[in-house]
py3Dmol code that shows the C-alpha trace and the ligand (Angstrom):
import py3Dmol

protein = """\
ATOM      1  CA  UNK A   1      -6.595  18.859   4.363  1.00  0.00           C
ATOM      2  CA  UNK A   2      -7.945  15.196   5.449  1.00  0.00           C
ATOM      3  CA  UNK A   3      -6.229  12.424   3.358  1.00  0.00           C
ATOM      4  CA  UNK A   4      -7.206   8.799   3.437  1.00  0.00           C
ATOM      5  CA  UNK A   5      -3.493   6.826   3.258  1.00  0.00           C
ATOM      6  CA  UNK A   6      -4.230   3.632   1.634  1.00  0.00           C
ATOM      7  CA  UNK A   7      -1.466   0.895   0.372  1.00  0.00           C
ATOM      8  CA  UNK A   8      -1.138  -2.775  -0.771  1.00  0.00           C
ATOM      9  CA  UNK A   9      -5.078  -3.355  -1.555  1.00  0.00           C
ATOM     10  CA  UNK A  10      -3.686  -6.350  -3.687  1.00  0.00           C
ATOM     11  CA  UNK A  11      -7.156  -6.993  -5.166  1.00  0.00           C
ATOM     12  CA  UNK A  12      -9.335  -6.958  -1.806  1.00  0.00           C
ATOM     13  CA  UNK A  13     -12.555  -5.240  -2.866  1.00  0.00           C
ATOM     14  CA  UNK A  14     -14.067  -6.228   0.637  1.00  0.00           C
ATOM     15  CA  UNK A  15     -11.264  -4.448   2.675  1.00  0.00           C
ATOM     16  CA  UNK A  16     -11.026  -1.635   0.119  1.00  0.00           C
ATOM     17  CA  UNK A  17     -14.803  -0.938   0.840  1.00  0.00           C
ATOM     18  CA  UNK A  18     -14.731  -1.585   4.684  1.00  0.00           C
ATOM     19  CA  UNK A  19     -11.934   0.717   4.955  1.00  0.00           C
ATOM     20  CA  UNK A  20     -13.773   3.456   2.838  1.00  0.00           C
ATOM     21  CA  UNK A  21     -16.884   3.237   5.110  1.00  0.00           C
ATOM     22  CA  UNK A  22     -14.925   3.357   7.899  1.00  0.00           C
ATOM     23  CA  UNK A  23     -12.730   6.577   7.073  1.00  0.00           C
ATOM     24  CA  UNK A  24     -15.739   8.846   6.589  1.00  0.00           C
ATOM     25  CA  UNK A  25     -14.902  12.279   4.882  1.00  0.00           C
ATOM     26  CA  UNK A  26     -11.761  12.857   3.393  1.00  0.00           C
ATOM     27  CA  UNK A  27     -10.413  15.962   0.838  1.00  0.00           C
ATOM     28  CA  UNK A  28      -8.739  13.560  -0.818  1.00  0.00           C
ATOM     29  CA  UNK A  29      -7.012  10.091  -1.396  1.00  0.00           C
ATOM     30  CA  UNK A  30      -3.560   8.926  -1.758  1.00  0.00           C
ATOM     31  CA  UNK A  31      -2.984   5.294  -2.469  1.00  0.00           C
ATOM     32  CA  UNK A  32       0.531   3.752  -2.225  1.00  0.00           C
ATOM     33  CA  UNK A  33       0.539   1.406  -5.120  1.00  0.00           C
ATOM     34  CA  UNK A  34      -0.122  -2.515  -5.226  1.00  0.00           C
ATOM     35  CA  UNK A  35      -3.779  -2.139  -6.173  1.00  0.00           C
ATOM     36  CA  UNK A  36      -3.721  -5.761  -7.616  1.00  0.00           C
ATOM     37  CA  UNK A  37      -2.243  -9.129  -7.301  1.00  0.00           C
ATOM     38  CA  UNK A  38      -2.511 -11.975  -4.623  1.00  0.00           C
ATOM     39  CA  UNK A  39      -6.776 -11.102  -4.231  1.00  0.00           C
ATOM     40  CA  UNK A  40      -9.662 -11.963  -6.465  1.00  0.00           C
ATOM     41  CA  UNK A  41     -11.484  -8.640  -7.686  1.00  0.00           C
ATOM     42  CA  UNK A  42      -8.617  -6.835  -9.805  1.00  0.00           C
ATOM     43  CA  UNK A  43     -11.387  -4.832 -12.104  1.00  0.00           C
ATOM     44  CA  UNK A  44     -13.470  -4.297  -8.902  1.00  0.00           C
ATOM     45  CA  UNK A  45     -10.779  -2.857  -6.843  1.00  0.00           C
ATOM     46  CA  UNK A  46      -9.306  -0.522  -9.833  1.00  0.00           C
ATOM     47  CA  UNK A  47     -13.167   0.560 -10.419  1.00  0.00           C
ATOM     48  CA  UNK A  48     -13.290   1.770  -7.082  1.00  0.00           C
ATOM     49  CA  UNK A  49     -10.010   3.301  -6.790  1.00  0.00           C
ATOM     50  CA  UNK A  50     -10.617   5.392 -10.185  1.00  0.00           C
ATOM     51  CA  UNK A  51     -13.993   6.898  -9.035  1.00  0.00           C
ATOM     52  CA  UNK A  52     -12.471   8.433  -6.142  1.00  0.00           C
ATOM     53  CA  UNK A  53     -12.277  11.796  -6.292  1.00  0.00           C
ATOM     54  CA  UNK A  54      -9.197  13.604  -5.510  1.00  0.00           C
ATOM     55  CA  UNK A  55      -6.930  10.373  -6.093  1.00  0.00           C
ATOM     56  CA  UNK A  56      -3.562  10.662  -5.928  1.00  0.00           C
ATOM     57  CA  UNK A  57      -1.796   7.141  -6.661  1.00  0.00           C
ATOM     58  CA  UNK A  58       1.508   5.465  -7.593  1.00  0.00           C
ATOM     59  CA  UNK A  59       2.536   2.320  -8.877  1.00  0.00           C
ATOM     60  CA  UNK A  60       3.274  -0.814  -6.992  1.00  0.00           C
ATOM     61  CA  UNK A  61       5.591  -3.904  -7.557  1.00  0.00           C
ATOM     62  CA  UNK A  62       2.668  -6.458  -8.602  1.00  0.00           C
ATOM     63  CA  UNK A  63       0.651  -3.653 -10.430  1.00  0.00           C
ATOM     64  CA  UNK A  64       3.900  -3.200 -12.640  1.00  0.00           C
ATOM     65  CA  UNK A  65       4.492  -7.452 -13.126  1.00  0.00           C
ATOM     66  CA  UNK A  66       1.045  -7.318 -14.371  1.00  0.00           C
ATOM     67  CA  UNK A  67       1.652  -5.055 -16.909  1.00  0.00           C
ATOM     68  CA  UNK A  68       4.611  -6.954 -17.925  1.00  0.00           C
ATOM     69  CA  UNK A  69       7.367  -4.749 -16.917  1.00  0.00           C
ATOM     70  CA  UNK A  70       8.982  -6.524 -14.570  1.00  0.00           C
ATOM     71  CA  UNK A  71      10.167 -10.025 -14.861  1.00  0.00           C
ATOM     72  CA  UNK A  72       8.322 -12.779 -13.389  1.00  0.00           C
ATOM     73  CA  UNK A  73      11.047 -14.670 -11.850  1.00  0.00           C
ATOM     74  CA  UNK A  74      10.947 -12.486  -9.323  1.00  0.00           C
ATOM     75  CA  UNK A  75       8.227 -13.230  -7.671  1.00  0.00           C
ATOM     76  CA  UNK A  76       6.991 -16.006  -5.419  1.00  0.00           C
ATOM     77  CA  UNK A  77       5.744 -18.945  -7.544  1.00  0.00           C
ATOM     78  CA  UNK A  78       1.934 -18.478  -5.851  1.00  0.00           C
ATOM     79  CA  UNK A  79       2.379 -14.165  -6.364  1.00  0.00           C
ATOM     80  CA  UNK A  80       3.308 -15.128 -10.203  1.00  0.00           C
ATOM     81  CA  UNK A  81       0.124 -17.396 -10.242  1.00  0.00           C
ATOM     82  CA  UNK A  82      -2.048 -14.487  -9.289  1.00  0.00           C
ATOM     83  CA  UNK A  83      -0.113 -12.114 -11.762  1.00  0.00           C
ATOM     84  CA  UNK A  84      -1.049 -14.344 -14.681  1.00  0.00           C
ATOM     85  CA  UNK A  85      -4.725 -14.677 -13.712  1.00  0.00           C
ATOM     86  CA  UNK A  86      -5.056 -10.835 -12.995  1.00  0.00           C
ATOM     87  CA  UNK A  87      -3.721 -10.083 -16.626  1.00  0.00           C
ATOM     88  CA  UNK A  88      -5.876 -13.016 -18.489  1.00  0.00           C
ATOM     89  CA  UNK A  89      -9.114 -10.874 -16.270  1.00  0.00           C
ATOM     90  CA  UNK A  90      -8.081  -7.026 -16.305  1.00  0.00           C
ATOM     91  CA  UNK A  91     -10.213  -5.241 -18.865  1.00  0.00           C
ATOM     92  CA  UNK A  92      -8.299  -3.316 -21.186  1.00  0.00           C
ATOM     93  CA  UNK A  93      -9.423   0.071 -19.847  1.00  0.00           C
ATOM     94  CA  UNK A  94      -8.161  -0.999 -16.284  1.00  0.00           C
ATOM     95  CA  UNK A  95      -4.777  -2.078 -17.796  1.00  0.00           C
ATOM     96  CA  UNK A  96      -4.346   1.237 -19.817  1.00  0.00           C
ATOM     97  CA  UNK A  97      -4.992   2.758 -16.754  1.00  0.00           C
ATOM     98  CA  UNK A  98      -2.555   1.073 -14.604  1.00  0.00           C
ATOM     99  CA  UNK A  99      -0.006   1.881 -17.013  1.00  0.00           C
ATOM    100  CA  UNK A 100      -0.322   5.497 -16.540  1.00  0.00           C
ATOM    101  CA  UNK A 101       0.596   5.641 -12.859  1.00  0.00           C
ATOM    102  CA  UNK A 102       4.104   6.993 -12.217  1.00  0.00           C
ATOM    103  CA  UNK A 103       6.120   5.645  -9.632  1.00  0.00           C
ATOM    104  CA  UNK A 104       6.533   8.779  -7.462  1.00  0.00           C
ATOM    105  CA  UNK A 105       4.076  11.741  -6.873  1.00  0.00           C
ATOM    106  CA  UNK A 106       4.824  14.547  -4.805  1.00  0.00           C
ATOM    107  CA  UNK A 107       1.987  16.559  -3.079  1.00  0.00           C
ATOM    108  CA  UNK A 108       3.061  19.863  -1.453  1.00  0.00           C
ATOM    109  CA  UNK A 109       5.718  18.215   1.889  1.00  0.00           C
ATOM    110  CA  UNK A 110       5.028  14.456   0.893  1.00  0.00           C
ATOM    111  CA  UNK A 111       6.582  12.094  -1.844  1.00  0.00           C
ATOM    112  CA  UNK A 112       4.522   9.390  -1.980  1.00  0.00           C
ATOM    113  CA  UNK A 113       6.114   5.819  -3.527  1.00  0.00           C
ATOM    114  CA  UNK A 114       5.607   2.395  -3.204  1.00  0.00           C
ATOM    115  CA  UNK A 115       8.810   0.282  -2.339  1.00  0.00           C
ATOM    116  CA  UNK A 116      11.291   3.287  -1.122  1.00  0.00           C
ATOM    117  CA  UNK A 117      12.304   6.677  -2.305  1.00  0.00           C
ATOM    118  CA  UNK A 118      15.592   4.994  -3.600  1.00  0.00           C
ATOM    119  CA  UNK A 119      13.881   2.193  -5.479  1.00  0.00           C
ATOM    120  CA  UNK A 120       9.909   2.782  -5.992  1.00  0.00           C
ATOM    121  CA  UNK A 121       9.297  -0.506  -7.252  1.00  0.00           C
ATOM    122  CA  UNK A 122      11.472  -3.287  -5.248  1.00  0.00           C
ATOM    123  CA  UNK A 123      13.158  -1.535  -2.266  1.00  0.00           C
ATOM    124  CA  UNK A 124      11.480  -3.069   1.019  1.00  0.00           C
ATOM    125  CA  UNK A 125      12.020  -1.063   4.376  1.00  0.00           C
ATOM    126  CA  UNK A 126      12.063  -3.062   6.860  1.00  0.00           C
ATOM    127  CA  UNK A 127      15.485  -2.116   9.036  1.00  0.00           C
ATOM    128  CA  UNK A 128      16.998   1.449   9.789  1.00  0.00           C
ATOM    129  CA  UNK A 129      20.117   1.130   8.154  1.00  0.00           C
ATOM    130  CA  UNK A 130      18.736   0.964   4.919  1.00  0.00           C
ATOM    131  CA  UNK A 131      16.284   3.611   6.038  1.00  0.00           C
ATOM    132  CA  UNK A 132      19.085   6.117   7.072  1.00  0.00           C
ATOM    133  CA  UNK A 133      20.127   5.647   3.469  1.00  0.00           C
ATOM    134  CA  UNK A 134      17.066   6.570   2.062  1.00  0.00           C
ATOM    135  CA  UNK A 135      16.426  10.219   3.348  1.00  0.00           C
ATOM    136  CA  UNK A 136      19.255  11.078   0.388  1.00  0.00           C
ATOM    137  CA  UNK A 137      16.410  10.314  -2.375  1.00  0.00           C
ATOM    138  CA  UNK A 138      14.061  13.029  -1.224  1.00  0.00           C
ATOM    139  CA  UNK A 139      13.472  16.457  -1.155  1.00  0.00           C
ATOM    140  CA  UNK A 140      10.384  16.936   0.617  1.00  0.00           C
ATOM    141  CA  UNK A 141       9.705  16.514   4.882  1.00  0.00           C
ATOM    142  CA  UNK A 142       8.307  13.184   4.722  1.00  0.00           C
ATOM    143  CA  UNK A 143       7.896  10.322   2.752  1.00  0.00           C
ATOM    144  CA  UNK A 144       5.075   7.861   2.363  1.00  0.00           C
ATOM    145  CA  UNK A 145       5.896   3.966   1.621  1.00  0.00           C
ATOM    146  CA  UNK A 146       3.749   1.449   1.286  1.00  0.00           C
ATOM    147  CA  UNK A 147       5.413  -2.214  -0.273  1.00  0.00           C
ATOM    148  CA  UNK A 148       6.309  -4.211   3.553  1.00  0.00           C
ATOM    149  CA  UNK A 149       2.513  -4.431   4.350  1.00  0.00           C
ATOM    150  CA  UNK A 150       3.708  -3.208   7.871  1.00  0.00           C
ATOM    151  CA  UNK A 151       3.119  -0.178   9.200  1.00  0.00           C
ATOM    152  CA  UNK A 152       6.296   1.418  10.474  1.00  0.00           C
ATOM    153  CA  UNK A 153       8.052   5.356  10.797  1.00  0.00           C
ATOM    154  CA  UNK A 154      11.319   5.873  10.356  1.00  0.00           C
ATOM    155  CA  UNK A 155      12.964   9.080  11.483  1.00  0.00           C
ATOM    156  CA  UNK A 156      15.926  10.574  10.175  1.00  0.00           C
ATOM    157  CA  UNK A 157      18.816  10.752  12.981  1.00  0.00           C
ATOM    158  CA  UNK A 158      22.227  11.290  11.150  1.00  0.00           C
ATOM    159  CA  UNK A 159      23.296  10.708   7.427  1.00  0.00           C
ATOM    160  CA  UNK A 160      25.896   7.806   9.516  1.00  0.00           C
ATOM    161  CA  UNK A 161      23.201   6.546  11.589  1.00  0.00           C
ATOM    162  CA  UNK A 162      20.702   4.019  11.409  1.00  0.00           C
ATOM    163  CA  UNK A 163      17.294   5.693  11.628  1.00  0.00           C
ATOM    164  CA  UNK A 164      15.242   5.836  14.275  1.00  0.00           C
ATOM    165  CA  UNK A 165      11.837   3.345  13.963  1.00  0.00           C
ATOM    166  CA  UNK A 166       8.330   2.901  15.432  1.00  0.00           C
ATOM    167  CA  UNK A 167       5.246   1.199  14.851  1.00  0.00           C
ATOM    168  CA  UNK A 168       2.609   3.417  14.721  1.00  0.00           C
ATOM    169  CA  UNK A 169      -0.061   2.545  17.887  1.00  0.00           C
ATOM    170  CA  UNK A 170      -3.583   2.347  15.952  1.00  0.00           C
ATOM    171  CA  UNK A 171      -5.763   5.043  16.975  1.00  0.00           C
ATOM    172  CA  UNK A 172      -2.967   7.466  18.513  1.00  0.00           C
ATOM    173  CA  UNK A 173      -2.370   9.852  16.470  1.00  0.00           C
ATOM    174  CA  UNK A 174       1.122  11.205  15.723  1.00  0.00           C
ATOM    175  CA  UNK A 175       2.920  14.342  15.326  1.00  0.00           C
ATOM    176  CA  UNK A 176       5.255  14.068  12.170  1.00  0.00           C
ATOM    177  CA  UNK A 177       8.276  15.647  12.715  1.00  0.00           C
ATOM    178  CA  UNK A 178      10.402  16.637   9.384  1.00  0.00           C
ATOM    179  CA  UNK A 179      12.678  14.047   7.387  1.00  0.00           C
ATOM    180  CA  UNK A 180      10.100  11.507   8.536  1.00  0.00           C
ATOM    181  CA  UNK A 181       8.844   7.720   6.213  1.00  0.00           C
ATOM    182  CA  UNK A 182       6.002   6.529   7.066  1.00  0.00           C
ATOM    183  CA  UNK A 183       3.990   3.396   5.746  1.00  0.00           C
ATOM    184  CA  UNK A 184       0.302   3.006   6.468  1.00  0.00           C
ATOM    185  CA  UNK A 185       0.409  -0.746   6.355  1.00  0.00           C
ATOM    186  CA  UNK A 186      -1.497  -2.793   3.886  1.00  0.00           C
ATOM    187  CA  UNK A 187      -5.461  -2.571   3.391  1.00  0.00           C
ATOM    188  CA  UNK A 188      -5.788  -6.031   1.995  1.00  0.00           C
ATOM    189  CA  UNK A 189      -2.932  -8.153   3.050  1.00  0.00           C
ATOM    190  CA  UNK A 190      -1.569  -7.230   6.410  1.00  0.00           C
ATOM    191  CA  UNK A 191       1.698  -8.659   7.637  1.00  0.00           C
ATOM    192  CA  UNK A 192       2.126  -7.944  11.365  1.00  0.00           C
ATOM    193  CA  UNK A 193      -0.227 -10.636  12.634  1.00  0.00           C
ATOM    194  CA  UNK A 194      -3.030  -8.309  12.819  1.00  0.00           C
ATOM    195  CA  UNK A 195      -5.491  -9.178   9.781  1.00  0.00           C
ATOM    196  CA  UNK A 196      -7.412  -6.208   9.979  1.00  0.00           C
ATOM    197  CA  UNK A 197      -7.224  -4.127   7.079  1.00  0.00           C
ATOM    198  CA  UNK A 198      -4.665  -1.323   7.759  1.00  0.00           C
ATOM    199  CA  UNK A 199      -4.714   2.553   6.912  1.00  0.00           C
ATOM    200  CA  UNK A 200      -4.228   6.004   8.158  1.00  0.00           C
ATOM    201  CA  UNK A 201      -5.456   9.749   8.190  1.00  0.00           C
ATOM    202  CA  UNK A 202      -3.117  12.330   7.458  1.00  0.00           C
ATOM    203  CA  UNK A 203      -3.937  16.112   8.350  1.00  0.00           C
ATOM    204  CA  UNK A 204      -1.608  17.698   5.892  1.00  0.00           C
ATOM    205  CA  UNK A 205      -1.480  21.127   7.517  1.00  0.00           C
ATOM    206  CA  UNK A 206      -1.270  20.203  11.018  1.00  0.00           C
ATOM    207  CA  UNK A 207       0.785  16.966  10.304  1.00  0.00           C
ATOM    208  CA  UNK A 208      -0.584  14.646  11.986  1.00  0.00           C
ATOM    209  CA  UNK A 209      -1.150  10.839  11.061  1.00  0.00           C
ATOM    210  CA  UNK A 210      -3.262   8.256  12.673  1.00  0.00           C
ATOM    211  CA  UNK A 211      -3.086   4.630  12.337  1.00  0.00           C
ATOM    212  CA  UNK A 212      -6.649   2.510  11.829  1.00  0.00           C
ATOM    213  CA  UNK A 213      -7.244  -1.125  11.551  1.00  0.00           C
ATOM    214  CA  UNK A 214     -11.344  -2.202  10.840  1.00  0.00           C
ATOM    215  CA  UNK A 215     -12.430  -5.646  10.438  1.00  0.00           C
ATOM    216  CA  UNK A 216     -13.471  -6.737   7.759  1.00  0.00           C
ATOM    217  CA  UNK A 217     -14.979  -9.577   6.030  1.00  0.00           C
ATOM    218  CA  UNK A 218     -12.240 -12.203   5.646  1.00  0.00           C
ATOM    219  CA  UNK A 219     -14.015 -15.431   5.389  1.00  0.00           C
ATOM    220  CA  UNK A 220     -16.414 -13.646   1.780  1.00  0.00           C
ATOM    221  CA  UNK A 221     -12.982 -12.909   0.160  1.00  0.00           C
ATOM    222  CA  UNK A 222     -11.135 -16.262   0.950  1.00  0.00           C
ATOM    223  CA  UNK A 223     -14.460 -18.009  -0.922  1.00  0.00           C
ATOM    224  CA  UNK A 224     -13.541 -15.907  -4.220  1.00  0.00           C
ATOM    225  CA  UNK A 225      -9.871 -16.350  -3.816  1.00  0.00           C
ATOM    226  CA  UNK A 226     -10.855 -20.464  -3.846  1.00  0.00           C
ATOM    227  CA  UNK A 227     -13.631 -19.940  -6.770  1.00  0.00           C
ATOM    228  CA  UNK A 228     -11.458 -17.980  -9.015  1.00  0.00           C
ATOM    229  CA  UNK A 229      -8.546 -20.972  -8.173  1.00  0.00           C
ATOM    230  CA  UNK A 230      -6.212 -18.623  -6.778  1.00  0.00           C
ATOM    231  CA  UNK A 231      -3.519 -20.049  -4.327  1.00  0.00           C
ATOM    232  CA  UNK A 232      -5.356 -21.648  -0.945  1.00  0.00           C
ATOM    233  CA  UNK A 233      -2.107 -19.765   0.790  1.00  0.00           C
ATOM    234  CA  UNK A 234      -3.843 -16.193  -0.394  1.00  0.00           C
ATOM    235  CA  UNK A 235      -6.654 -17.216   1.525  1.00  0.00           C
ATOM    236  CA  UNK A 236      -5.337 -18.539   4.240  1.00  0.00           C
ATOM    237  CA  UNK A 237      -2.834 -16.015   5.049  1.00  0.00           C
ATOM    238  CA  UNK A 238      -5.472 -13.524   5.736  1.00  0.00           C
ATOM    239  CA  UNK A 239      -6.893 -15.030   8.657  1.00  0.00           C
ATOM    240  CA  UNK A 240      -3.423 -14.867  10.349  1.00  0.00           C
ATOM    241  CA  UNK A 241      -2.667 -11.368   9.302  1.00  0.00           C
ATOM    242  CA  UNK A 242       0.472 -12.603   7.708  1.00  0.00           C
TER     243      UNK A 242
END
"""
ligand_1 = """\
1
ZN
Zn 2.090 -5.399 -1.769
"""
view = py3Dmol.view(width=600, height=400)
view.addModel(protein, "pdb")
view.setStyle({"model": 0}, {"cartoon": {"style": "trace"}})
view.addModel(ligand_1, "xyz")
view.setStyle({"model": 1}, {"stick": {}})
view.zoomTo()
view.show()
């Protein structure tokens, strides 16, 4: 099976769609959460999520603070900003549907999360101590994270042993070995100074994963994050892929 790996669209309708031209066919789609927030088409990006077929999706950080499950105080003062605009605009048939994604899924040898298996919503993996840590909180050969907006593998060495890490090199694709996370990157808000929008193709049966970027257009979004008087800094930050 061909799965698209999408993650952190955070309300990017023109990455979303470049990255769904670009992917051509898949059997299915699995979306790592943090659909919203940040970006200025919320409803448009949810639309187009829900009329993929064979969807498979969890819940993110921001998807959950819009819903009102998570304090606010937690976030960023200009991430809060966009929270409170993305509730006053969701339609209540986008919100209802939000609210029914669970935090984990597991599909056959992959758990798929948002944050980390030990803390779907806030956990960030970023180093490979906490990583090593993390293999404990699931059962299957591989994880998928999303959450850093960095793509990044972490391999399971010992139980006492930090893991071992890589970045994924785009358009090399990987053999996954077992007791293996891996995070696509981020499709509409990429963090490793590359601001293409980020995803990857995973052959389920032969386990393989390859990393994409495709560029998209950044300058249409950053005029709707400044019409819809979202933070300047959303907008900005997209150029520099940070
Ligand atoms: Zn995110």
């Amino acid at each position: 099976m061909r799965v698209l790996i999408i993650s952190d669209i955070h309300a990017n309708l023109t990455a979303l769609d470049t990255v769904l031209n670009d992917v051509g066919i898949v059997d299915e789609v699995w979306c790592l959460g943090d659909i919203v927030g940040y970006g200025p088409d919320p409803n448009e990006c949810i639309n187009r999520i829900r009329s993929l077929p064979n969807l498979v999706c969890v819940l993110g950080n921001h998807d959950a603070a819009v819903l009102g499950w998570i304090p606010l105080d937690a976030f960023h003062q200009d991430a809060r900003h966009a929270i409170y605009w993305t509730r006053s605009v969701l339609t209540k048939e986008n919100l209802e549907w939000l609210a029914e994604l669970p935090e984990r899924r597991v599909v056959g040898d992959f758990t798929l999360v948002h944050g980390s298996p030990r803390n779907p919503i806030w956990e960030y993996l970023l180093d490979p101590v906490s990583a090593a840590q993390n293999f404990a909180y699931f059962d299957t050969d591989f994880c998928l994270i999303g959450h850093t907006h960095i793509p990044l593998q972490f391999s399971f060495v010992s139980a006492d042993y930090p893991a071992r890490w890589t970045q994924p090199m785009v358009r090399r694709q990987i053999s996954l070995r077992p007791r293996t996370m891996i995070n696509p990157g981020s499709v509409g808000q990429p963090r490793d100074h590359d601001p293409r929008a980020a995803y990857a193709i995973l052959e389920t049966d032969e386990r393989l994963w390859l990393a994409r970027r495709v560029i998209y257009d950044i300058e249409s979004v950053q005029r709707r994050i400044l019409n819809a008087e979202l933070p300047a800094r959303h907008a900005t930050r997209l150029s520099d892929g940070w």
